[in-house]
Each structure stands twice: as C-alpha cells, then as structure tokens.
N, C-alpha and C positions, 0 to 999 in steps of 0.2 A: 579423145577418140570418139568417134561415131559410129554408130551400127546401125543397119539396114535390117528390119526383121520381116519374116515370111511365115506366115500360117498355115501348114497342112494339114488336111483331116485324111485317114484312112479308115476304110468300114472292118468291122471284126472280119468278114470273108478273105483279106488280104493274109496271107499267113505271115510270119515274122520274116523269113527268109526273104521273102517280098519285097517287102516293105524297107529292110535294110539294102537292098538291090538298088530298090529308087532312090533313097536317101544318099547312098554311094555316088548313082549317076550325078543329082545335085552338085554334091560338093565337088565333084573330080569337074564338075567342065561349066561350074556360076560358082564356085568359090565358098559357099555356103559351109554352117556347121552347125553341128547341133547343140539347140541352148536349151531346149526343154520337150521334155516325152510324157507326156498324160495319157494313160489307159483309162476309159470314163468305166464307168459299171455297165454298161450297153455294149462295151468292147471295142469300143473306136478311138484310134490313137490318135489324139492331137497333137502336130508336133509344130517345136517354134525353131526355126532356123534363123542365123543371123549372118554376117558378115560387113567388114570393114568397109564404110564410106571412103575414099580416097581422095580427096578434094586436089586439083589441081592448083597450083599457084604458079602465077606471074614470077616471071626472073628476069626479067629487060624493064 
C-alpha cells in the first residue's frame, strides 16, 4: 500500500475549532486523514495528512 502525504502549517491565531473545520473540509471532499498533529512551542500546528495511492491496472 502507498500513501500520499501533505504538510499543513497553521499560525497559533487559528483557534482549534478552526483548524478542525479545515481539516474536516480536507478529508470529506480529497480523501485525506490525519497521520500526525505537532503543537511547536511558538503555537503553530504542523499537521501531516495522508491518503491512499490507488494505482490503476490494466485488465485486457
């Protein structure tokens, strides 16, 4: 299996409710999901999103 992954930063001014809004939008309409959440000491969330490669194959 294969994964696609995607880096987000958000700044501390985002509040949480936010930020999980955005994250929601992602997943419900690119398929995405969440592999990792880092709060730095600055306040800014790094987040790592992932989702399935789907590789087509040949059937003829």
């Amino acid at each position: 299996m294969e994964w696609e992954f995607d880096e987000v930063t958000f700044d501390r001014e985002f509040s949480r409710n936010m930020v999980a809004r955005l994250l929601v939008e992602r997943a419900e309409h690119g398929g995405w999901e969440l592999d990792r959440l880092r709060i730095g000491p600055d306040g800014k969330r790094r987040v790592v999103l992932r989702r399935k490669i789907i590789r087509a194959v040949r059937t003829a």
